[in-house]
Rosetta silent file (secondary structure, phi, psi, omega in degrees, C-alpha in Angstrom):
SEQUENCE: XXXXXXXXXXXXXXXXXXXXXXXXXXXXXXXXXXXXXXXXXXXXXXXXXXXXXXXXXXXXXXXXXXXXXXXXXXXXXXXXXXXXXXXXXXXXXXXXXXXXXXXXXXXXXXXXXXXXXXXXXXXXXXXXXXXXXXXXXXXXXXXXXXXXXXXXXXXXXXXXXXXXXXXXXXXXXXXXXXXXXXXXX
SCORE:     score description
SCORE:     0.000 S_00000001
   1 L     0.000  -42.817  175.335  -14.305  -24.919  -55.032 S_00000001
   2 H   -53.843  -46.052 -163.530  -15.891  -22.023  -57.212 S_00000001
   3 H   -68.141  -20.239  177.209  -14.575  -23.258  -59.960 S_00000001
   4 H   -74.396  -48.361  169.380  -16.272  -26.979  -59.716 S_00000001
   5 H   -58.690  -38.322  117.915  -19.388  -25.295  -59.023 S_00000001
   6 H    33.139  -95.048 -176.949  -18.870  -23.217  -61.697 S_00000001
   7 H  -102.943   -6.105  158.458  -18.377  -25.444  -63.959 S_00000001
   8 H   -43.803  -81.680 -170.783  -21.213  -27.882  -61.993 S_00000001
   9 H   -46.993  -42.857  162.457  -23.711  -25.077  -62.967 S_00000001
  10 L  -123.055   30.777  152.948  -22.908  -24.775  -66.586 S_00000001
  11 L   -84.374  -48.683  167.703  -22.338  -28.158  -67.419 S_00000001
  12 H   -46.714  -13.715 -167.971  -25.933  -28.275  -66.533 S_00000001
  13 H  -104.268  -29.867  153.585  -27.305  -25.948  -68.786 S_00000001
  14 H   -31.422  -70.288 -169.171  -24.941  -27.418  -71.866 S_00000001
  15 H   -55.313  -30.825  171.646  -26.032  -30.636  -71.291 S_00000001
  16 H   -82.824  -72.558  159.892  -29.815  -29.220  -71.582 S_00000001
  17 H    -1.593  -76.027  170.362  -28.363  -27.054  -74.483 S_00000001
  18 H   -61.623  -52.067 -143.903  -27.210  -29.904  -76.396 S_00000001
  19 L   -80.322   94.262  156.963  -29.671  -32.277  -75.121 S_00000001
  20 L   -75.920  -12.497  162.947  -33.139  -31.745  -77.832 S_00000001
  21 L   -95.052  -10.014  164.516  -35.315  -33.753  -75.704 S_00000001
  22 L   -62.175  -31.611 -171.838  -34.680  -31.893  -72.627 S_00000001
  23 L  -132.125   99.433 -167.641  -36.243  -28.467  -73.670 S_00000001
  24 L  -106.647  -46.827 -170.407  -39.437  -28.824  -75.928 S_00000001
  25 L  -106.529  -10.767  162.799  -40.442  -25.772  -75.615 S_00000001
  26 L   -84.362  122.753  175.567  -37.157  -23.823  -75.171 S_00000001
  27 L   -90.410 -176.442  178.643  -34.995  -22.502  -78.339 S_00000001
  28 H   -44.265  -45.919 -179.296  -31.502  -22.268  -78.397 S_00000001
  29 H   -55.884  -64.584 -164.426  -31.377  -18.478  -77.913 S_00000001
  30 H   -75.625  -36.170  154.001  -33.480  -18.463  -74.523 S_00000001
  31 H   -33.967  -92.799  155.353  -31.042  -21.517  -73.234 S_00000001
  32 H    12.709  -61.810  167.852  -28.508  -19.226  -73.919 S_00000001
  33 H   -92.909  -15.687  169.165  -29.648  -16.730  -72.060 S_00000001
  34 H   -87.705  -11.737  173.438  -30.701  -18.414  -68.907 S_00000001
  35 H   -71.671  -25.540 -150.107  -26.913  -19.963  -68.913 S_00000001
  36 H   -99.498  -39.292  173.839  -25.473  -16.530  -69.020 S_00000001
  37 H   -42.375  -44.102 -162.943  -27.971  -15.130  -66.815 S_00000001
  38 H   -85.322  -16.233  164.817  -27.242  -17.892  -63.981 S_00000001
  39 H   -64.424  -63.888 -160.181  -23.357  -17.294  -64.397 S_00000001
  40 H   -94.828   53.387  148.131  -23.294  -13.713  -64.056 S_00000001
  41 H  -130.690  -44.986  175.952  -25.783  -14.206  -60.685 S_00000001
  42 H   -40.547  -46.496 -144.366  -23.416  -16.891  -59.622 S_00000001
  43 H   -88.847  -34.294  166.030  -20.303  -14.928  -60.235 S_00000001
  44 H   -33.722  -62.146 -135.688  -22.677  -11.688  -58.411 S_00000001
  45 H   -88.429  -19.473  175.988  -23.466  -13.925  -55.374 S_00000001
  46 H   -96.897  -72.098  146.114  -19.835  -15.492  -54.941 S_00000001
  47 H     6.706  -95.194  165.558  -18.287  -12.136  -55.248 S_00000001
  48 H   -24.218  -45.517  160.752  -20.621  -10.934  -52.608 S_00000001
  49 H   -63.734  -24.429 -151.534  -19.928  -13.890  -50.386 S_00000001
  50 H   -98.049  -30.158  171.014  -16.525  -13.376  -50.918 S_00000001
  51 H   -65.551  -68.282 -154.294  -16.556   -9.695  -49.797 S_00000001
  52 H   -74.225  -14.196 -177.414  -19.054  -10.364  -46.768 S_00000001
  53 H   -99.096  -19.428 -162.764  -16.271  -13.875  -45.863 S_00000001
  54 H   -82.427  -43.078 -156.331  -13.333  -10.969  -46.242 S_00000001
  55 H   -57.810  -79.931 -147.393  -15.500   -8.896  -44.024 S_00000001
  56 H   -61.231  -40.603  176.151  -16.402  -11.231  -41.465 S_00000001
  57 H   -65.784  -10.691  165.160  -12.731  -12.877  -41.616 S_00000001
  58 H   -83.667  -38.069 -166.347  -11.391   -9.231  -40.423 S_00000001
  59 H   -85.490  -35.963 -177.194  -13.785   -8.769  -37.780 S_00000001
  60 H   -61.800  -54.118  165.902  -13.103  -12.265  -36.676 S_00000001
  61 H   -53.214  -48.217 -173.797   -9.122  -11.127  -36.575 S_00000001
  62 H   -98.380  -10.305  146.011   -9.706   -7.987  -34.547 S_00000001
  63 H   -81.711  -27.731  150.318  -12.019   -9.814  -31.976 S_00000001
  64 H   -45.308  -48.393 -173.949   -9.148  -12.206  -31.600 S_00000001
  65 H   -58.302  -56.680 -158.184   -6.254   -9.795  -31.542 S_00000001
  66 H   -64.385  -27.454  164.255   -8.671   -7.472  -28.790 S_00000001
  67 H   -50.444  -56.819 -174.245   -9.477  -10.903  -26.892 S_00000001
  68 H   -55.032  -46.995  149.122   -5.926  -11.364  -26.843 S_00000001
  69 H   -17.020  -87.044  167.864   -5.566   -7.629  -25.952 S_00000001
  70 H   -38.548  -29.996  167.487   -7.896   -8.173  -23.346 S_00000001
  71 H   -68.340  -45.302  154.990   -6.522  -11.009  -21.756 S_00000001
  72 H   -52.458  -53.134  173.108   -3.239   -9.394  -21.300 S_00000001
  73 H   -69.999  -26.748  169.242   -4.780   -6.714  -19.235 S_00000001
  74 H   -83.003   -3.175  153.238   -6.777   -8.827  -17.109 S_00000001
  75 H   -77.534  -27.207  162.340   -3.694  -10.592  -16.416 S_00000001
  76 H   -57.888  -70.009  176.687   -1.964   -7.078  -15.635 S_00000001
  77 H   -35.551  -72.711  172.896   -4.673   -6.184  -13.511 S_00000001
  78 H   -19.571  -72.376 -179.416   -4.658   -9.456  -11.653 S_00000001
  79 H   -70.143  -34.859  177.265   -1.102   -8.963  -10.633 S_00000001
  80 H   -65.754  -12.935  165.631   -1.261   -5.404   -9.735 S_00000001
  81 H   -61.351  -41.174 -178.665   -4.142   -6.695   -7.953 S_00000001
  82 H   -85.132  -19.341  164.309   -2.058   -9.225   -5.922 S_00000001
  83 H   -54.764  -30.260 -166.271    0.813   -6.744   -5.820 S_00000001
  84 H   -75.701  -66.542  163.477   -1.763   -4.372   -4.104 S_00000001
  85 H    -8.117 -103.169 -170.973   -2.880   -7.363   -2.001 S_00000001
  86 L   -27.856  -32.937 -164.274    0.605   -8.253   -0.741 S_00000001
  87 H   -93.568  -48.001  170.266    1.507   -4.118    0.100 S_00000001
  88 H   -16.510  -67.862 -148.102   -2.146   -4.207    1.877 S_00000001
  89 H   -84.430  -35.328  172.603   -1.063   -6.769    4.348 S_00000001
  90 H   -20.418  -71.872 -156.987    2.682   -5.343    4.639 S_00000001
  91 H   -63.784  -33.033  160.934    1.170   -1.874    5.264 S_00000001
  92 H   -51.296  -73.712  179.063   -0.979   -3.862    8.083 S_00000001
  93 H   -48.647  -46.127 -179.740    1.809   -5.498    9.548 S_00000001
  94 H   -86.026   18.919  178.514    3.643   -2.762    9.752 S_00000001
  95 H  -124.204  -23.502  173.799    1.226   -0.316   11.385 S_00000001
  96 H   -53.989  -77.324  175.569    0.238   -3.476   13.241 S_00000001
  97 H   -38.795  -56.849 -149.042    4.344   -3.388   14.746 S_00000001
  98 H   -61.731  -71.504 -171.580    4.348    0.447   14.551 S_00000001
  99 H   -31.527  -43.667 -160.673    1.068    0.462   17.159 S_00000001
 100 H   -84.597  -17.506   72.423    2.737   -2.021   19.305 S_00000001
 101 H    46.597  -86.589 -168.349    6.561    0.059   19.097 S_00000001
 102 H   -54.948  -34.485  155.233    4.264    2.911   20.187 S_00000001
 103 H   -67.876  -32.364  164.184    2.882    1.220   23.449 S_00000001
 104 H   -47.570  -71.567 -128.950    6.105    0.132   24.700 S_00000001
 105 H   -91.349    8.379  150.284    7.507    3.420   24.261 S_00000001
 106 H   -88.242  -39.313  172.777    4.560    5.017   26.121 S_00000001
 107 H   -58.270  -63.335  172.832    4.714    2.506   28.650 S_00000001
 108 H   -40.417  -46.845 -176.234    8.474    3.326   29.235 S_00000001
 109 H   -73.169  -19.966  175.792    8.106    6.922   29.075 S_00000001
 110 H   -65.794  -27.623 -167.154    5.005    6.611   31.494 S_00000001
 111 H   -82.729  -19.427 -168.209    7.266    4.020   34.180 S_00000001
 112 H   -77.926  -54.820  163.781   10.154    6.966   33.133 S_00000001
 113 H   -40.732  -56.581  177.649    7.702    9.966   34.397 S_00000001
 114 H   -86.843   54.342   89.780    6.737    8.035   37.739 S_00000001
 115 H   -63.608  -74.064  171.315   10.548    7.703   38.289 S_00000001
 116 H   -19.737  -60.224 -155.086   11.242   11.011   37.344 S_00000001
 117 H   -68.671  -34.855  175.177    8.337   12.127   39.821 S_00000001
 118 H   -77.188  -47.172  161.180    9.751   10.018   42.515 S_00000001
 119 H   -65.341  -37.628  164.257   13.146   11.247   42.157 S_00000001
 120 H   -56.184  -43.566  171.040   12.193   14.740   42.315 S_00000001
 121 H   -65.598  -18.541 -176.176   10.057   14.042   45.769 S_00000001
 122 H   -94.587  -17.016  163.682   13.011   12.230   47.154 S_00000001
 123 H   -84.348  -44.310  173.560   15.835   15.003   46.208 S_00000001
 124 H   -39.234  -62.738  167.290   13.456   17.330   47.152 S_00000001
 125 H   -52.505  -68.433  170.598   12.885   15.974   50.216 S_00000001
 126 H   -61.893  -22.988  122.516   16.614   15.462   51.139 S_00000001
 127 H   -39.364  -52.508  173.753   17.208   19.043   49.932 S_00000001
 128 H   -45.855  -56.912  171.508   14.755   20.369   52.408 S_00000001
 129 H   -15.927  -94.149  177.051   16.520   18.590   55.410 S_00000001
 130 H   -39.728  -62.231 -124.575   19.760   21.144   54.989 S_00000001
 131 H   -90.211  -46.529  171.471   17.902   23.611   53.472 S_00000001
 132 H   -55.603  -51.496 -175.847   15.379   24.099   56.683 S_00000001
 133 H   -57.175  -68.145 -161.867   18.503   23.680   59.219 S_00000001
 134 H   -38.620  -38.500 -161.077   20.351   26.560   57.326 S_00000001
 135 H   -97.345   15.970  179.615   16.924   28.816   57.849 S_00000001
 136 H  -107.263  -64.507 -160.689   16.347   27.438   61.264 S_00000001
 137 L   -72.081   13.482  166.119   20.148   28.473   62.579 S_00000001
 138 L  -101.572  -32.583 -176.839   19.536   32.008   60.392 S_00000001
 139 H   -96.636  -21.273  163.846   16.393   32.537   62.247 S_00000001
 140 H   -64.716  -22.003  164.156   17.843   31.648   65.421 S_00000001
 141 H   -44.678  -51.668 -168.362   20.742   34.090   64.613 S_00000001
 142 H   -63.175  -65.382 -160.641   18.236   36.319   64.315 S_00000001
 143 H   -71.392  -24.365  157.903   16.558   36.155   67.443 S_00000001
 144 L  -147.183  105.227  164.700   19.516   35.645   69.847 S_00000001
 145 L   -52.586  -11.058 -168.144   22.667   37.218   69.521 S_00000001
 146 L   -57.905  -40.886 -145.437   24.291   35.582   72.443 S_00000001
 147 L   -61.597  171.431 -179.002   25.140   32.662   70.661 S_00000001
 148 L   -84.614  121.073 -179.832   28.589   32.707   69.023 S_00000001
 149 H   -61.220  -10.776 -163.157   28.178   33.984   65.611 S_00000001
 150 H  -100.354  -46.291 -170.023   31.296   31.898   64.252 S_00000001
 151 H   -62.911  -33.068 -166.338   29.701   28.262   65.878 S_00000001
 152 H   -93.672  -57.100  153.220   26.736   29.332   63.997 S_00000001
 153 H   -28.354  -56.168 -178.238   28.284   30.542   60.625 S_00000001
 154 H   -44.236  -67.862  169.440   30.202   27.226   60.791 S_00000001
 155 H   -36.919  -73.388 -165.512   26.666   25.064   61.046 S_00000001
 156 H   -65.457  -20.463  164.691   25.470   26.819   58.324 S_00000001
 157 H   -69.827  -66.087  178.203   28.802   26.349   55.940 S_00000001
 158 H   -45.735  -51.504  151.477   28.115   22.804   57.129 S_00000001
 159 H   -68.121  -22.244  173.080   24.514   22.518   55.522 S_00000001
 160 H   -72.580  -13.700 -169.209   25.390   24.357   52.721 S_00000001
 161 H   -87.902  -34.200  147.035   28.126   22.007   51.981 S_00000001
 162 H   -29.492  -71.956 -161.612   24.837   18.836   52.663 S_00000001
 163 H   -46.594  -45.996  154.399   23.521   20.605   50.095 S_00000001
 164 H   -33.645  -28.365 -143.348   25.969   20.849   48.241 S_00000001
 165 H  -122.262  -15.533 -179.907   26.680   17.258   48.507 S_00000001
 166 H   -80.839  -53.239  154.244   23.056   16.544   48.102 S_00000001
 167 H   -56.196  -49.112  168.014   23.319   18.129   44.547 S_00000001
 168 H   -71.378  -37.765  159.647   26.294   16.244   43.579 S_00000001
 169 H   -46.704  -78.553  178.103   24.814   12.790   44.338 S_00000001
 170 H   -27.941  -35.323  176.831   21.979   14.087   42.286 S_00000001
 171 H   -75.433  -36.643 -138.659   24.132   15.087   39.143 S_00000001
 172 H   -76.080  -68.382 -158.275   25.864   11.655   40.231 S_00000001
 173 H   -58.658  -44.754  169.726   22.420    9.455   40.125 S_00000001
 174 H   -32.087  -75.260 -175.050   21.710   11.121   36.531 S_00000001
 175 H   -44.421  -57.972 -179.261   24.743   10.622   35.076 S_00000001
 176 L   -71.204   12.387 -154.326   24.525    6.867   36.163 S_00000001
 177 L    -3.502   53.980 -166.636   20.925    6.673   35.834 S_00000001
 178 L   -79.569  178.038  167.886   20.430    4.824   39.207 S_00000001
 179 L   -79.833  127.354  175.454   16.729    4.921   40.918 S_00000001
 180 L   -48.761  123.830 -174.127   15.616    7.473   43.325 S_00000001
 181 L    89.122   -1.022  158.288   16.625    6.578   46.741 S_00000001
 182 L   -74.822   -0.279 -176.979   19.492    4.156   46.138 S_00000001
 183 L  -110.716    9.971 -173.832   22.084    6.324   47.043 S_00000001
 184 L  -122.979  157.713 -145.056   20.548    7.326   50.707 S_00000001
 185 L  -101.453    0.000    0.000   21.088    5.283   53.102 S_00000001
């Protein structure tokens, strides 16, 4: 392309060159020097373009490559975005489960606690029973000797051995984990 223009440009000035009716007032010499002049500002001005086209075609390369560059990271992003997303709603769900996990098991241990609380007043209670008789025939012991000391030492072998009997049902209902009061009649 330079070169037609080029040779465009100083085929014109030849052609005036040769050409004696073309230039009346121009000699040979001053042709001459306006051909050479307009060459070496051509050869200036394409040279410049050609620098400032080198120029522009590099910067033009390295806003493509960083576009490309960029694009690849906003596609990175994107998915660690949806990756992020996705562990968001997990991380929901599961504290979402976790919460409701944690209300059963407060509800159980709360229904476990008023069980508890009932089986301790009802072994309690059915401990007292024996436990009062022993200190009622101790204080009667006490108070009158007539009675036969052996009839009453028996009665009192006899509630301790309730009690006794009262405590193994108790270890009994544990082990087996029945409900307070199902073993009494």
């Amino acid at each position: 392309m330079h070169v037609i223009t080029f040779g465009a440009v100083n085929g014109i000035f030849i052609i005036q060159f040769l050409n004696p009716e073309m230039h009346y007032t121009a000699n040979r010499n001053e042709m001459l020097t306006i051909t050479i002049t307009y060459s070496i500002i051509y050869f200036i001005l394409t040279y410049a373009t050609a620098v400032l086209k080198s120029s522009y075609d590099r910067i033009h390369l390295h806003l493509r490559e960083t576009n490309v560059e960029l694009r690849e990271k906003a596609d990175e992003i994107e998915a660690q975005n949806e990756e992020l997303v996705q562990i968001h709603e997990n991380v929901n769900a599961l504290n979402t489960d976790l919460e409701r996990i944690v209300n059963e098991r407060t509800a159980k241990i709360q229904i476990q606690n008023e069980v508890l609380l009932k089986y301790s007043y009802t072994n309690a209670h059915h401990l007292r029973g024996p436990v009062a008789r022993l200190l009622g025939l101790a204080s009667v012991h006490k108070l009158n000797t007539e009675y036969d000391a052996d009839f009453i030492i028996s009665k009192m072998v006899e509630q301790a051995h309730e009690i006794d009997d009262v405590i193994r049902q108790i270890n009994v209902d544990l082990d087996s984990g029945r409900q307070p009061g199902e073993h009494w009649p």
